[in-house]
N, C-alpha and C positions, 0 to 999 in steps of 0.2 A: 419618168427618167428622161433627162435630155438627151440630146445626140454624143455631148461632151463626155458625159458620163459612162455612156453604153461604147466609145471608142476608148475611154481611159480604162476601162475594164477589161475589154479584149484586149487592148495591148499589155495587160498586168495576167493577162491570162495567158495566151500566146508568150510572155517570158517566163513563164511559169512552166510551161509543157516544152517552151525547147532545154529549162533548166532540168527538168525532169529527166527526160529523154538523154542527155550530154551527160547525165550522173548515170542512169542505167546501163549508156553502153561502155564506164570506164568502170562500173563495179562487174556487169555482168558483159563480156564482148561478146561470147557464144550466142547472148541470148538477141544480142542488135545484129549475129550476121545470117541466123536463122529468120528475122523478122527480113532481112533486105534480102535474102533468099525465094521468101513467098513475095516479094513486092515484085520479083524480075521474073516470075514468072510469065510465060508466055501469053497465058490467058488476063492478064490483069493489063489495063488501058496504058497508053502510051505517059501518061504524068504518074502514075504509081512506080511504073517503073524508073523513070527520070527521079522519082525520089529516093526509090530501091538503090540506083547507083550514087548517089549524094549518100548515103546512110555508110554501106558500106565504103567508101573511100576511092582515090585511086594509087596502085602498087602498094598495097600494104599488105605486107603477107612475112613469116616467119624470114626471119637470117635480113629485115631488111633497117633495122634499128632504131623500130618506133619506142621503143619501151612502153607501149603503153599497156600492155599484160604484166610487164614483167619475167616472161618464158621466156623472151626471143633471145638471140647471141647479137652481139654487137655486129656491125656491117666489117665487112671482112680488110676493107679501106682505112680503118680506123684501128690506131696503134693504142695499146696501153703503157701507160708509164710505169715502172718500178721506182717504189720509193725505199732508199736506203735507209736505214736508220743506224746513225752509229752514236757510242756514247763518246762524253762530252774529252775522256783521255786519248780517245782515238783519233780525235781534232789535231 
């Protein structure tokens, strides 16, 4: 195997596991903020945890209008429109 081959691999690998990884935490988020939970722990080296806070993000937490669960309420900043519906005699 060449040099060419064993880098074209790791980087098909390496996009493979952060594609991995990006789909885990948008199906399961409990399960990416329990992983970056154990990564911040105290006892775990200073680059685990530098990953630990990359994993879980920075200010994202309920009421703050990621959608990305789906549970959260919109940001309190942000209006909704009603939309009228009237029929066409009411014109």
């Amino acid at each position: 195997m060449k040099l060419y081959d064993l880098l074209q691999w790791s980087i098909v690998a390496g996009a493979i596991l952060v594609s991995g990884l990006y789909a885990i935490g948008r199906v399961a988020p409990n399960l990416r903020a329990r992983c970056a939970a154990w990564l911040q722990q105290s006892q775990q080296p200073r680059w685990l945890k530098y990953i630990g806070a990359k994993v879980v993000g920075g200010g994202s937490g309920c009421g703050d209008g990621c959608s990305t669960c789906g549970s959260c309420t919109p940001k309190s900043s942000e209006t909704t429109l009603a939309i009228k519906i009237m029929d066409k005699q009411q014109v």
